[in-house]
C-alpha positions in Angstrom: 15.3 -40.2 46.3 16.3 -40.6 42.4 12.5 -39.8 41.6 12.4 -36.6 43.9 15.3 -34.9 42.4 14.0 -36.0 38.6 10.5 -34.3 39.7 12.1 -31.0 40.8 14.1 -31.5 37.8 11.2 -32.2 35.3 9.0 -29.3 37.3 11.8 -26.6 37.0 12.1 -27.2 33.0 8.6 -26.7 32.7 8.4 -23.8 35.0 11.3 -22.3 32.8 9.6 -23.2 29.8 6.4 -21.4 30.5 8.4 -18.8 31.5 9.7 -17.9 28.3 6.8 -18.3 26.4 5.3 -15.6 28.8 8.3 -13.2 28.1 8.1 -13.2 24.8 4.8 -12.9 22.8 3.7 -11.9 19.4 3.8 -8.5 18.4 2.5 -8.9 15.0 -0.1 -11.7 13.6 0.6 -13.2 10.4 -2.9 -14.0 8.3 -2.8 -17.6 7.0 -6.2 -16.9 5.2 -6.0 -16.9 1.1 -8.7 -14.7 -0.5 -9.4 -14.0 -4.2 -10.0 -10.5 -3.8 -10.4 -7.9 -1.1 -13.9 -7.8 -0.8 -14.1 -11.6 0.6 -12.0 -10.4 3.3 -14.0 -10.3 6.7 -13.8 -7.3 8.6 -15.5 -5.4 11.2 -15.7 -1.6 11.4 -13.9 -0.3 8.5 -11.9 2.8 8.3 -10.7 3.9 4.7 -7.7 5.7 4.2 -5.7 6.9 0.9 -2.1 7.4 0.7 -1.4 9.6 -2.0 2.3 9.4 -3.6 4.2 12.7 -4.6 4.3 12.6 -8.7 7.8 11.2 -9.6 10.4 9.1 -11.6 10.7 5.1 -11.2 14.0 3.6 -11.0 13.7 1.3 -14.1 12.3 -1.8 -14.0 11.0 -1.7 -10.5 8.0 0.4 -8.2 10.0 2.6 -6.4 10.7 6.1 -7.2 14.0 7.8 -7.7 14.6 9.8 -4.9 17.6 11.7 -7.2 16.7 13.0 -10.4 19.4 13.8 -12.3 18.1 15.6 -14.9 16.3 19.0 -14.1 13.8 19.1 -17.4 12.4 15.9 -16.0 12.3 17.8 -12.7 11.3 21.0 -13.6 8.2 18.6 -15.6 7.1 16.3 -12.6 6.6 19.7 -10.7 4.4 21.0 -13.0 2.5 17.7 -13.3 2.4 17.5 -9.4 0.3 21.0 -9.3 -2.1 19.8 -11.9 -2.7 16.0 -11.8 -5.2 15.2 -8.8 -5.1 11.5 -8.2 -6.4 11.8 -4.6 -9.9 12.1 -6.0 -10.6 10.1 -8.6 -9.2 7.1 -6.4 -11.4 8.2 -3.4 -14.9 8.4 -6.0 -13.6 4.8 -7.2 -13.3 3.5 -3.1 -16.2 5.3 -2.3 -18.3 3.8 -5.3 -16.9 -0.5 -4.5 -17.7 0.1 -0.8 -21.0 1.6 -1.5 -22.0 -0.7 -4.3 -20.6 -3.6 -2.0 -23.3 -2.4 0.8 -20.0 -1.8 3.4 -20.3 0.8 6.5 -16.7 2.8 6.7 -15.9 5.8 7.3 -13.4 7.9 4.9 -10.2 8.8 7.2 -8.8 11.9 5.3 -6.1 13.0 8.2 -3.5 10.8 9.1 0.7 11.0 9.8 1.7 9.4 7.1 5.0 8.4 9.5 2.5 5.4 10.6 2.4 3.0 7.6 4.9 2.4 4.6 3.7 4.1 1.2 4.2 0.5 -0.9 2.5 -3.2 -1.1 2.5 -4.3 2.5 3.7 -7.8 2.9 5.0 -10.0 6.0 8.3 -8.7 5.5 7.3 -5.3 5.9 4.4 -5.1 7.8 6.3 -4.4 11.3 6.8 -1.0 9.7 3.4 -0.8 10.4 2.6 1.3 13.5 -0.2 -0.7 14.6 -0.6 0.9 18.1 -0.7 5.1 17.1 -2.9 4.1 14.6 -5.1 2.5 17.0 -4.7 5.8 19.1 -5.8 7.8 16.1 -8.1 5.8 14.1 -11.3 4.1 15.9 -12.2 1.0 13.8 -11.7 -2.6 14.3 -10.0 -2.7 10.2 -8.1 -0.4 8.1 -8.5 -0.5 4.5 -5.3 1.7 3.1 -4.5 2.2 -0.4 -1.6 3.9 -1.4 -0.8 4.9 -4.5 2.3 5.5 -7.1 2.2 7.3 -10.0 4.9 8.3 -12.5 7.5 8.2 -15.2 9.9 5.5 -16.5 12.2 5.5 -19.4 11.0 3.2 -22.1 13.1 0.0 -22.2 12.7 -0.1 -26.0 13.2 3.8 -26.6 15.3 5.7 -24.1 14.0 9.1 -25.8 10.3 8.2 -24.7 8.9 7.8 -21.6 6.1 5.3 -20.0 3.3 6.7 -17.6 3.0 4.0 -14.8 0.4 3.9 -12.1 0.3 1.8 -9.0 -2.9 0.9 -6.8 -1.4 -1.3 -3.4 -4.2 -2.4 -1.6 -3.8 -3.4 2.0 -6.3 -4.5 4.9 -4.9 -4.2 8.2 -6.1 -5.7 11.4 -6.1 -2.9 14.3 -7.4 -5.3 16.9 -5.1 -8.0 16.4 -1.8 -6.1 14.9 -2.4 -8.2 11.4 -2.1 -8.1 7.4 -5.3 -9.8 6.4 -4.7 -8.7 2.6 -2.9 -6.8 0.4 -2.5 -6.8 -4.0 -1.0 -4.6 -6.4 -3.2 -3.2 -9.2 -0.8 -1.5 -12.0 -1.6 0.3 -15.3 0.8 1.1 -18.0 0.6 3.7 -20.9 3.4 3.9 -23.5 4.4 7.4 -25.1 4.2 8.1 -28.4 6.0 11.4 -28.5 10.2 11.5 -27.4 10.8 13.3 -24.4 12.2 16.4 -26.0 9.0 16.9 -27.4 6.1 16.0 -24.8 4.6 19.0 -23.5 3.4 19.0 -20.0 0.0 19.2 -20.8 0.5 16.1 -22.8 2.1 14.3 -20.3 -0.8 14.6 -17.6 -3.5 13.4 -20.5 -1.2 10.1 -20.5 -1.0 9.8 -16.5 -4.8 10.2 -16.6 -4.8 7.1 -19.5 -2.2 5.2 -16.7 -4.7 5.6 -13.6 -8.0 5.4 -15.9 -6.5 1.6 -17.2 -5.4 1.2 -13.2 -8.9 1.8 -12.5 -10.6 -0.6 -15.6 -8.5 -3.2 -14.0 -9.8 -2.5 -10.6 -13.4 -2.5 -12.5 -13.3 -5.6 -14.3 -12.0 -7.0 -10.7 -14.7 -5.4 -8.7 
């Protein structure tokens, strides 16, 4: 009798047990893989998309950007720089020009809600901010290659009265089949400012963003 009741015992555990594990799966897949760069990353159909970031200011000493400037010069100067500087192109001849050399087939995505993936370095700790299953709705391909991209001003840590023209390049590769982050790396260029900011002209300002992104872009040709 004592074995009966510790069999319905031990069967009801492990009924429980599976139970669980059935009510509760994995939404998102965490890569364990290591690679040196992203081209030894293995995926399948490729879709490429660039995420272009609004010209702005960084809070110092970090990659975000100030969503309140409080001074309207720099303002009034980012909006002028935002009308003139096209980024979106000279990264998308770059990404066209790896995949091409690298013998990939991919299609360029260049419509997208930009409400479906974060603008930054994707990571395991943001990743679920990824909207894995609209963008499976919207984009057909197995992998997404997304690159999003920061440009911008900083204050000089040195020289408050200069600035520093910063670009960012975030590389991610995103799973669509299996909601995963197979890769991502940051890429950033730096160009110091000679002149103080009561002096730089606008005009001179986009000539050192273009240095930034074309040193972004050396790094992301000596790597590639």
């Amino acid at each position: 009798m004592k074995n009966l009741v510790y069999l319905l015992i031990g069967l009801t555990f492990l009924t429980q047990s599976c139970e669980q594990k059935k009510e509760a799966p994995k939404e998102l897949a965490l890569n364990t893989e290591t690679y040196e760069s992203a081209l030894d990353v293995p995926v399948n159909k490729v879709g490429v998309l660039i995420n272009i970031d609004s010209l702005g200011f960084f809070d110092h000493n970090s990659q975000n950007l100030d969503q309140s400037i409080d001074s309207k010069s720099i303002e009034n100067q980012l909006k002028q720089l935002n009308s003139k500087f096209d980024v979106f192109k000279t990264i998308r001849d770059k990404s066209v020009k790896i995949l091409n050399d690298n013998k990939y087939t991919y299609q360029m995505i260049d419509k997208f809600d930009k409400k479906l993936i974060p603008n930054e370095l994707i990571t395991k700790e943001n990743v679920n901010q990824v909207k894995f299953n609209d963008l499976k709705k919207a984009i057909n391909q197995d992998d997404l290659v997304l690159i999003n991209v920061k440009s911008g001003l900083d204050y000089d840590p040195a020289n408050k009265q200069k600035y520093i023209a910063k670009t960012y390049v975030y590389i991610n590769i995103l799973d669509l089949k299996n909601n995963a982050l197979k890769y991502s790396e940051t890429i950033g260029g730096t160009k110091y400012i000679d002149e103080t900011i009561n002096k730089s002209t606008t005009d001179y300002l986009e000539k050192m963003m273009k240095e930034s992104l074309n040193e972004t872009l050396d790094i992301i040709d000596n790597k590639y």
